[in-house]
KOLLOMI-32825 format. One record per residue (C-alpha): residue in one letter; x, y, z; residue number from 1. Coordinates in pm, 1 decimal, decimal comma. Each point is the difference from the previous one (the first is absolute). Example, Ala and Ser with C-alpha at 12.3 -4.5 7.8 and 13.67 -1.06 7.14 Angstrom:
BEGIN
 rest        x        y        z  nr
    a   1230,0   -450,0    780,0   1
    s    137,0    344,0    -66,0   2
//
This chain:
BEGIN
 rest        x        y        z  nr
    x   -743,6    845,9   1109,8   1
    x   -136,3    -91,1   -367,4   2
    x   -370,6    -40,0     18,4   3
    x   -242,2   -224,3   -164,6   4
    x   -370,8     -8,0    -84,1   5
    x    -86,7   -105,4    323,4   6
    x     18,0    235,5    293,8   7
    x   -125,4   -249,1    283,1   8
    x    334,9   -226,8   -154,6   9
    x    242,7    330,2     11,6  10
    x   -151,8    111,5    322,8  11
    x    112,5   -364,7    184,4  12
    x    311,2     37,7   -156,2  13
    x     90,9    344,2     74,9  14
    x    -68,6   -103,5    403,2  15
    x    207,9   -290,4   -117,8  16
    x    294,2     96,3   -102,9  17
    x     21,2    280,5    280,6  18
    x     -8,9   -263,0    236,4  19
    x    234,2   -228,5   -180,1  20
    x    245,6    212,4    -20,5  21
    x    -11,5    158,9    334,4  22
    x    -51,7   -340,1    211,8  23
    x    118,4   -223,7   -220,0  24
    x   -247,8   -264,5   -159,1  25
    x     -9,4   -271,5    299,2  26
    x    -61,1    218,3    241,3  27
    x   -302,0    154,7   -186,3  28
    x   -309,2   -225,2    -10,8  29
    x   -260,7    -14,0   -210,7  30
    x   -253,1    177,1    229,1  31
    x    230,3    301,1     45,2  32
    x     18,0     81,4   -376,6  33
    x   -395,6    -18,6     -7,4  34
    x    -36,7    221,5    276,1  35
    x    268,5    245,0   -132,7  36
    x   -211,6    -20,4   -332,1  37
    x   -277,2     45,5    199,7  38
    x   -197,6   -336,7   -175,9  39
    x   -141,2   -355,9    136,9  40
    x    248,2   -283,9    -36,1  41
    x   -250,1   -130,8   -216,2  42
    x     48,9    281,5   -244,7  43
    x    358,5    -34,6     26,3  44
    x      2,0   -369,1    -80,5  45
    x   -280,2     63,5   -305,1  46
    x    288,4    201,4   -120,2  47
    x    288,5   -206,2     73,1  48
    x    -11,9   -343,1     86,0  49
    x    252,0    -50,1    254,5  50
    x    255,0    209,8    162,5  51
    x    254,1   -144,4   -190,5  52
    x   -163,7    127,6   -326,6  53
    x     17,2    333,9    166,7  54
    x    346,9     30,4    118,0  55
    x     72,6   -113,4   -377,8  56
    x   -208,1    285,0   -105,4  57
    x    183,7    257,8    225,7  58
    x    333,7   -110,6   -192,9  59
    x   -125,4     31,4   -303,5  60
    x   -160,2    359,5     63,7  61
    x    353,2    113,5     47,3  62
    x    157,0   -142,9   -291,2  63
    x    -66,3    226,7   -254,5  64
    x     28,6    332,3    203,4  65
    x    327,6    -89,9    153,4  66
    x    146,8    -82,9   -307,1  67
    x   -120,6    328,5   -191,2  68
    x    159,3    156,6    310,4  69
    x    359,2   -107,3    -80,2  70
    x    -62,0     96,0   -396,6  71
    x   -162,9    303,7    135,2  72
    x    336,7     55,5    256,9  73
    x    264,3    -83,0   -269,5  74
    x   -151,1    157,1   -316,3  75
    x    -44,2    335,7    205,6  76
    x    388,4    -12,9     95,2  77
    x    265,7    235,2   -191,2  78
    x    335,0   -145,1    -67,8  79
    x    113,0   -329,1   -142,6  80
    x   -143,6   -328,0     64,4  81
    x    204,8    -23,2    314,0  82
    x   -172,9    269,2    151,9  83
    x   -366,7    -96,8   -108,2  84
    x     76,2   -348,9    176,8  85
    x    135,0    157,9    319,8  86
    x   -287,4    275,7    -65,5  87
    x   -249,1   -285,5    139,5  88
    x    213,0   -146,1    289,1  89
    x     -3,1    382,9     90,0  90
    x   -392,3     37,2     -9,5  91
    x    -14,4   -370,2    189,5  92
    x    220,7    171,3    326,0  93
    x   -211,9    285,1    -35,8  94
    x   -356,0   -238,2      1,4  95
    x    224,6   -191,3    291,3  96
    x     14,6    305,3    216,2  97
    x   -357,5     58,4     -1,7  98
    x   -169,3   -134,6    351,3  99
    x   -282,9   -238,2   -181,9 100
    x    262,2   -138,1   -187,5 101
    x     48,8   -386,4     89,7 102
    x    245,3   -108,6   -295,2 103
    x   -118,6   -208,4   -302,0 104
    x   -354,3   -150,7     34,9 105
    x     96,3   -272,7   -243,6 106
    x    323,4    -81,0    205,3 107
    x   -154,6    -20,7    299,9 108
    x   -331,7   -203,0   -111,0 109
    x    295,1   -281,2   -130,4 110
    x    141,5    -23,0    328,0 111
    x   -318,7    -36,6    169,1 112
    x    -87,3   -262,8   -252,2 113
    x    333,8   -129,5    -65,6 114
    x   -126,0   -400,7    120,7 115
    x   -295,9     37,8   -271,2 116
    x    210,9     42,1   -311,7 117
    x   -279,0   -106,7   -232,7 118
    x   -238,9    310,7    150,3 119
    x   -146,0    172,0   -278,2 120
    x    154,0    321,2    168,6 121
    x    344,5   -109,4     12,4 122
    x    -30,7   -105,4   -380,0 123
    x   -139,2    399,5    -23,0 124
    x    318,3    117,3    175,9 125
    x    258,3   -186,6   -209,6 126
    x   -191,8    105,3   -331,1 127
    x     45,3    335,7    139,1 128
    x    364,3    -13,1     77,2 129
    x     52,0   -158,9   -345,1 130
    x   -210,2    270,2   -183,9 131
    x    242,0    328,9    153,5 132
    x    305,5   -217,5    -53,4 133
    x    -89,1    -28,4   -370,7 134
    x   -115,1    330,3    -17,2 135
    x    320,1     97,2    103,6 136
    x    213,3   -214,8   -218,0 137
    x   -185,2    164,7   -311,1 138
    x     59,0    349,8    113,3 139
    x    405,3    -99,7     31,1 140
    x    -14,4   -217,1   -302,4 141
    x   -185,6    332,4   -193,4 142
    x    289,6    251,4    166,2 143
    x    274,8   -269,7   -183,4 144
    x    158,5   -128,6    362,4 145
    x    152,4   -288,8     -6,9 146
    x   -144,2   -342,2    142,2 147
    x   -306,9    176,2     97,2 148
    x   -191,5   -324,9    130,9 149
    x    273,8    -33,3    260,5 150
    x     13,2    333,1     67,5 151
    x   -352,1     23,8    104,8 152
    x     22,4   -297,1    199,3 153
    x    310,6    133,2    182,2 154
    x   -256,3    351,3     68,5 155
    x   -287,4   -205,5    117,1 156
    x    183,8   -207,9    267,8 157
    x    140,6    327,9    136,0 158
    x   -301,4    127,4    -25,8 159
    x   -235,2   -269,7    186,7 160
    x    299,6    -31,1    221,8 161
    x    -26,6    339,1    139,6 162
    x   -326,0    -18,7     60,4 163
    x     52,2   -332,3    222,8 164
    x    299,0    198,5    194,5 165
    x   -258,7    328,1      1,7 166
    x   -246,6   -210,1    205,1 167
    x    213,2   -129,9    210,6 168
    x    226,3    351,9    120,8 169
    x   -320,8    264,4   -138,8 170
    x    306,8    194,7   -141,9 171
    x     -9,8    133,7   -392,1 172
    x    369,8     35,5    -45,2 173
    x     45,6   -342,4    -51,3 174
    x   -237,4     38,5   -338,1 175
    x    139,1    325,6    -73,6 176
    x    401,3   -204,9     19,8 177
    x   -190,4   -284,6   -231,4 178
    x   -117,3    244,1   -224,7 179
    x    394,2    134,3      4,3 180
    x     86,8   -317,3    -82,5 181
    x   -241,3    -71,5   -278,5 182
    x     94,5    328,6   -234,8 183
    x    335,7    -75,7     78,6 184
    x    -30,3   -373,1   -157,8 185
    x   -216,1    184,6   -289,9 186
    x    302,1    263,7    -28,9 187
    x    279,5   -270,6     11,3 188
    x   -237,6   -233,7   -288,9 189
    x     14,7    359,0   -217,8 190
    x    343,7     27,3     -2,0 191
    x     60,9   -383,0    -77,3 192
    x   -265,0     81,0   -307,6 193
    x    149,3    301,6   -132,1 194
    x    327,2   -138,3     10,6 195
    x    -74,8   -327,2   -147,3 196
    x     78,1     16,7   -383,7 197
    x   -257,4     69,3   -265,2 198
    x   -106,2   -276,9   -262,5 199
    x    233,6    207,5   -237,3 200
    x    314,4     21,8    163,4 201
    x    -19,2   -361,0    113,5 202
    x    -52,1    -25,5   -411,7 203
    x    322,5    178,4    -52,5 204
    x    202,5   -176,3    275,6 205
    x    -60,4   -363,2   -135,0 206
    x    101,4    101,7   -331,7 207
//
């Protein structure tokens, strides 16, 4: 978790975001995080006003990390670009497999909040959804596939949609067959793009 330059602040959202993401935020109250923190509820509200405010704060902890965990994933991969994306749909079944694992904490805080769409959580969530899914556009556009905004789009829905089908059967397969799926949809845009003629030979064709 990144820290700040206030420990009291990282040490209520450490207990936090453990909670969050085991219990899920509605069934964790305000006066089990300050006891896991091992503070008043005074301190706790000195620090952040409402729990609200704190469950937006456990979002936005994860933001960064998670996504420099995909770059991290993908950038480490050998092979073509196909491979790098289905390098991090591999490392997500692995994470899946793991017995603390309880699938994507900004998936699940959505659904909990899904009749509050104006929560300054939910707004967190999207702006992280939209963050990897231009992140990944710009590493397709950079490698030269073609339509590389629709591409990423097509990744991310497989993506978030294995991790709905994960929670609901607790099996990894179904992200390792998504992950299939997404390098073969990066494989199958390559082709299209190194077949498609150059500005040249279009040149040459129309004379």
């Amino acid at each position: 978790m990144p820290r700040t330059s206030d420990p009291t602040r990282d040490r209520i959202l450490d207990a936090a975001s453990c909670l969050f993401y085991a219990q899920g935020i509605r069934a964790v109250s305000v006066d089990a995080v300050a006891e896991a923190a091992e503070l008043t509820k005074r301190t706790l509200y000195y620090h952040f006003k409402s729990k609200d405010d704190l469950v937006a704060a456990y979002l936005q902890s994860r933001d960064q990390p998670n996504l420099a965990l995909f770059a991290k994933w993908f950038n480490a991969a050998d092979g073509a670009i196909a491979d790098k994306v289905g390098a991090i749909f591999t490392h997500l079944a692995k994470a899946a497999r793991h017995k603390k694992w309880k699938g994507c904490g900004f998936l699940r805080t959505a659904a909990e909040l899904a009749n509050m769409p104006g929560h300054p959580a939910i707004k967190i969530g999207s702006a992280h959804k939209k963050k990897f899914e231009a992140w990944l556009a710009d590493v397709l556009a950079t490698a030269g596939v073609e339509e590389p905004q629709a591409l990423a789009r097509q990744i991310v829905l497989l993506m978030d949609g294995a991790f709905s089908v994960m929670l609901v059967h607790r099996d990894a397969s179904y992200v390792e067959a998504a992950g299939k799926a997404a390098a073969a949809l990066v494989h199958l845009s390559e082709i299209r793009t190194a077949e498609r003629p150059s500005l040249s030979n279009k040149s040459q064709l129309s004379r």
